[in-house]
C-alpha positions as CSV (number, residue, x, y, z in Angstrom):
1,X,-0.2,-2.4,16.3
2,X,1.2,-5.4,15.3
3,X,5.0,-5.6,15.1
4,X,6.6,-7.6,12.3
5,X,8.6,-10.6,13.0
6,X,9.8,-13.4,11.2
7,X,7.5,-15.5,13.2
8,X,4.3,-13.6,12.7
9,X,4.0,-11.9,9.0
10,X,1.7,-14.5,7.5
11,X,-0.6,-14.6,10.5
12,X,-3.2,-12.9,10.1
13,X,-3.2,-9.1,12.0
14,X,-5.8,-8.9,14.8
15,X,-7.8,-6.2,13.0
16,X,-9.3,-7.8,10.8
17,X,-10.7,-10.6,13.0
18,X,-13.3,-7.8,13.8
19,X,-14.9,-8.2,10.3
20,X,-17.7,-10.4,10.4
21,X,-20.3,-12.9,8.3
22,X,-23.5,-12.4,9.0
23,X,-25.6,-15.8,8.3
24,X,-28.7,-14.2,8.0
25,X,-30.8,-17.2,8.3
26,X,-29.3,-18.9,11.8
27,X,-29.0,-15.4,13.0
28,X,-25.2,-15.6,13.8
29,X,-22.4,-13.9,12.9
30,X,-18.4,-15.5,12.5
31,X,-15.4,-13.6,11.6
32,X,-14.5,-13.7,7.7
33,X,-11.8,-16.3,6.7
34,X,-8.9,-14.9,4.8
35,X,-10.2,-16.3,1.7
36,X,-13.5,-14.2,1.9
37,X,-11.3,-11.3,2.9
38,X,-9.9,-11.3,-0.3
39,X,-12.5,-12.3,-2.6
40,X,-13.9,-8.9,-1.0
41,X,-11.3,-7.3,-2.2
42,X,-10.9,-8.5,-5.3
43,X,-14.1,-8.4,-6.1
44,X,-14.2,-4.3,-7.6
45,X,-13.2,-4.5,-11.4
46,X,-12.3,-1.2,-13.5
47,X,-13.7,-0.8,-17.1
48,X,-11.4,-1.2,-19.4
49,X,-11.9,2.1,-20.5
50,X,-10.3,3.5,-17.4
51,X,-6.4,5.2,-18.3
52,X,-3.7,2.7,-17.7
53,X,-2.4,5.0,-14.7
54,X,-5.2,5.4,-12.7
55,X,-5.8,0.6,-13.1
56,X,-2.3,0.9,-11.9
57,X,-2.8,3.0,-8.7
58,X,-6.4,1.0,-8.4
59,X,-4.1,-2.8,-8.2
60,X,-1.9,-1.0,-5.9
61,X,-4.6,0.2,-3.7
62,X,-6.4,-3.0,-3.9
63,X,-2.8,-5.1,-3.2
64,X,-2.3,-3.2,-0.1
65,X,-5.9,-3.6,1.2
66,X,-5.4,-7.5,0.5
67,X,-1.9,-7.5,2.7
68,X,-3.7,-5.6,5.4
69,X,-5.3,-8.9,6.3
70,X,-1.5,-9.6,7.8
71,X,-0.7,-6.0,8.6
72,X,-3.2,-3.7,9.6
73,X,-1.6,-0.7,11.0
């Protein structure tokens, strides 16, 4: 596990370099930048019909899962 320092928290945890792109058409795969990272995990939206508790436990959810890209315990 990575161990926070001063030095490291906005490098990007080793984990998640195992998530990959798959390019379909060349037949490769490359590891997802941090950008598509979160776009993934933005990506879910509630209706708006959802109670106000249970968005608010959803964006924390979805917060964490977007910081695990630099801690990934």
């Amino acid at each position: 596990m990575k161990v926070l320092t001063a030095q490291n928290w906005l490098k990007p945890d080793y984990v998640p370099q195992v998530f990959v792109r798959l390019d379909s058409e060349a037949g490769t795969i490359r590891p997802i930048s941090g950008e598509e990272y979160l776009e993934d995990v933005l990506a879910p939206k509630l209706d708006p019909a959802v109670p106000r508790e249970i968005r608010r436990l959803f964006e924390i959810g979805r917060g964490t899962m977007a910081y695990g890209y630099f801690f990934y315990p």
